[in-house]
C-alpha positions, 0 to 999 in steps of 0.5 A, a space after each residue: 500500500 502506498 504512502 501517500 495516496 494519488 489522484 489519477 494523474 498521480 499527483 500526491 493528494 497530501 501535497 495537493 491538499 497544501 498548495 491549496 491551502 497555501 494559495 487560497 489562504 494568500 490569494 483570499 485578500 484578492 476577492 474579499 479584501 483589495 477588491 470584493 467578489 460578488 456571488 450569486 447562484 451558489 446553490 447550484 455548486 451544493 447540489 452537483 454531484 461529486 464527479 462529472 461536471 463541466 464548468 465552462 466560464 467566459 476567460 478574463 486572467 489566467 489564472 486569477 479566474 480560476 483561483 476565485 472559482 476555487 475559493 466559491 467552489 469550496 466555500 459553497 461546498 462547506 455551507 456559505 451562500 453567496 459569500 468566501 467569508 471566513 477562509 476556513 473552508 479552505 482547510 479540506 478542500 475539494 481535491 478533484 477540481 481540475 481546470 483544462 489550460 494550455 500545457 504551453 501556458 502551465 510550463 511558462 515558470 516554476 509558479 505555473 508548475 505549481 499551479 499545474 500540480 493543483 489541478 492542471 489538465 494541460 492540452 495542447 492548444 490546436 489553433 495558437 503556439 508561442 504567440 503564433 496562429 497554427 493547425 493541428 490535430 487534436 491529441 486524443 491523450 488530452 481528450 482522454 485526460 479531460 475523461 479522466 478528471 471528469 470521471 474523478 471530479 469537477 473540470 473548469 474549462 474556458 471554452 473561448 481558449 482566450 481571455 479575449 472576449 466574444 470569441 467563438 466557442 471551440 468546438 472541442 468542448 461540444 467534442 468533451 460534452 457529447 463524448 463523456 455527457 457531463 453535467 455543464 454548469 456555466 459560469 459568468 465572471 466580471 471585473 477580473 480583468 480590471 483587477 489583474 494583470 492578463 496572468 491574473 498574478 498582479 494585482 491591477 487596480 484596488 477597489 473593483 467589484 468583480 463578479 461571478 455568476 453560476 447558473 442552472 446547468 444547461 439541458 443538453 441531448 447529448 446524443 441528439 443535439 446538434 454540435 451548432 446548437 449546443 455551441 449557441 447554448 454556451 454562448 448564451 449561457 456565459 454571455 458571449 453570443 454577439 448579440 450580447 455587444 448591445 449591451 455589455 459594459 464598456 468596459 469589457 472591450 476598451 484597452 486602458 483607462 485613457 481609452 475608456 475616459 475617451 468613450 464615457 466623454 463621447 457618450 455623455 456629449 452624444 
């Protein structure tokens, strides 16, 4: 009998255990501290079951986003509604939460690596390498380890493959949805982008609200359903169909805050 026992991809549960504890215990002050994080939907987290779901969110940081979906994750799971108050829930936290991002993303430093031992599904990114636009195939290894960690647990995907906003939805994800049929819970975040840098590792700006919204999981016929339909429902679901341009803040597609003053100045004179 080993020692420490592992997860599927062999990673040491204790250890694992740890790192979480570390990073959430000082990334807490980020979403209830330096800026705030308003939840809402979080009764949705305490009703899933323990393995098989598919979180698919709109993309922001790299990996600010993912750390406060940690944090309301496990503070959902240990009774808080709507709220991260209180950090103890971060002392047993949900081990087989995992989050899909570029192996090229998770080796670009020795906090990234760390970060990947947390719960990294790294793939291969099929249409973009280096800064560099590509066509390759899909490896079936990373499909595969996708099936692996839902089978263990909850996996967090960001279906754009870009903190750009409005992108088209991968079709590799409806790949996953009809191939492993997961629960899939959509997820909307705001304000993240404002607060951190494009890693999500520095802190931007002070004093921003920053959001996150968890809806109902989408009804799905997984054998059925067409792959353009299915795309149309996360689109929709996580506020990134085009038609969404119409009405979303400002904010969301100005580069800096010389260029937003700029838009607010022209709308008040408009």
């Amino acid at each position: 009998m080993p020692i420490f026992k592992r997860n599927p991809f062999g990673q040491i549960l204790l250890l694992k255990k740890w790192l979480i504890r570390f990073f959430g215990i000082i990334s807490h002050q980020r979403y209830r501290g330096f800026n705030q994080l308003k939840i809402e939907g979080s009764e949705f987290i305490r009703d899933l079951p323990p393995n098989n779901v598919l979180f698919v969110s709109n993309h922001q940081t790299y990996f600010a986003d993912v750390a406060a979906m940690m944090h309301v994750f496990n503070a959902s799971l240990k009774g808080r509604v709507d709220t991260i108050k209180n950090i103890g829930y971060i002392w047993h936290p949900k081990l087989n939460i995992y989050f899909i991002a570029a192996s090229e993303t998770m080796k670009s430093g020795i906090l990234p690596k760390i970060f990947a031992y947390a719960g990294s599904v790294s793939i291969d990114r099929t249409w973009r390498n280096s800064g560099k636009e590509v066509n390759r195939q899909v490896k079936m290894s990373d499909i595969s380890n996708i099936g692996i960690a839902l089978n263990d647990g909850w996996v967090i995907t960001f279906p754009q493959g870009t903190t750009k906003p409005f992108k088209p939805i991968r079709r590799g994800t409806v790949h996953i949805i009809k191939t492993y049929k997961p629960i899939v819970v959509p997820i909307v975040i705001d304000g993240f982008r404002r607060s951190f840098d494009k890693k999500g590792l520095f802190l931007k700006k002070r004093g921003i609200l920053q959001s996150m919204v968890i809806k109902a999981p989408l009804e799905i016929d997984y054998e059925n359903e067409k792959v353009e339909s299915i795309i149309e429902k996360i689109e929709f679901a996580i506020e990134q169909h085009p038609s969404f341009l119409k009405v979303t803040p400002l904010e969301e597609y100005v580069k800096s805050e010389e260029e937003l003053n700029k838009k607010r100045d022209f709308w008040q004179s408009y």
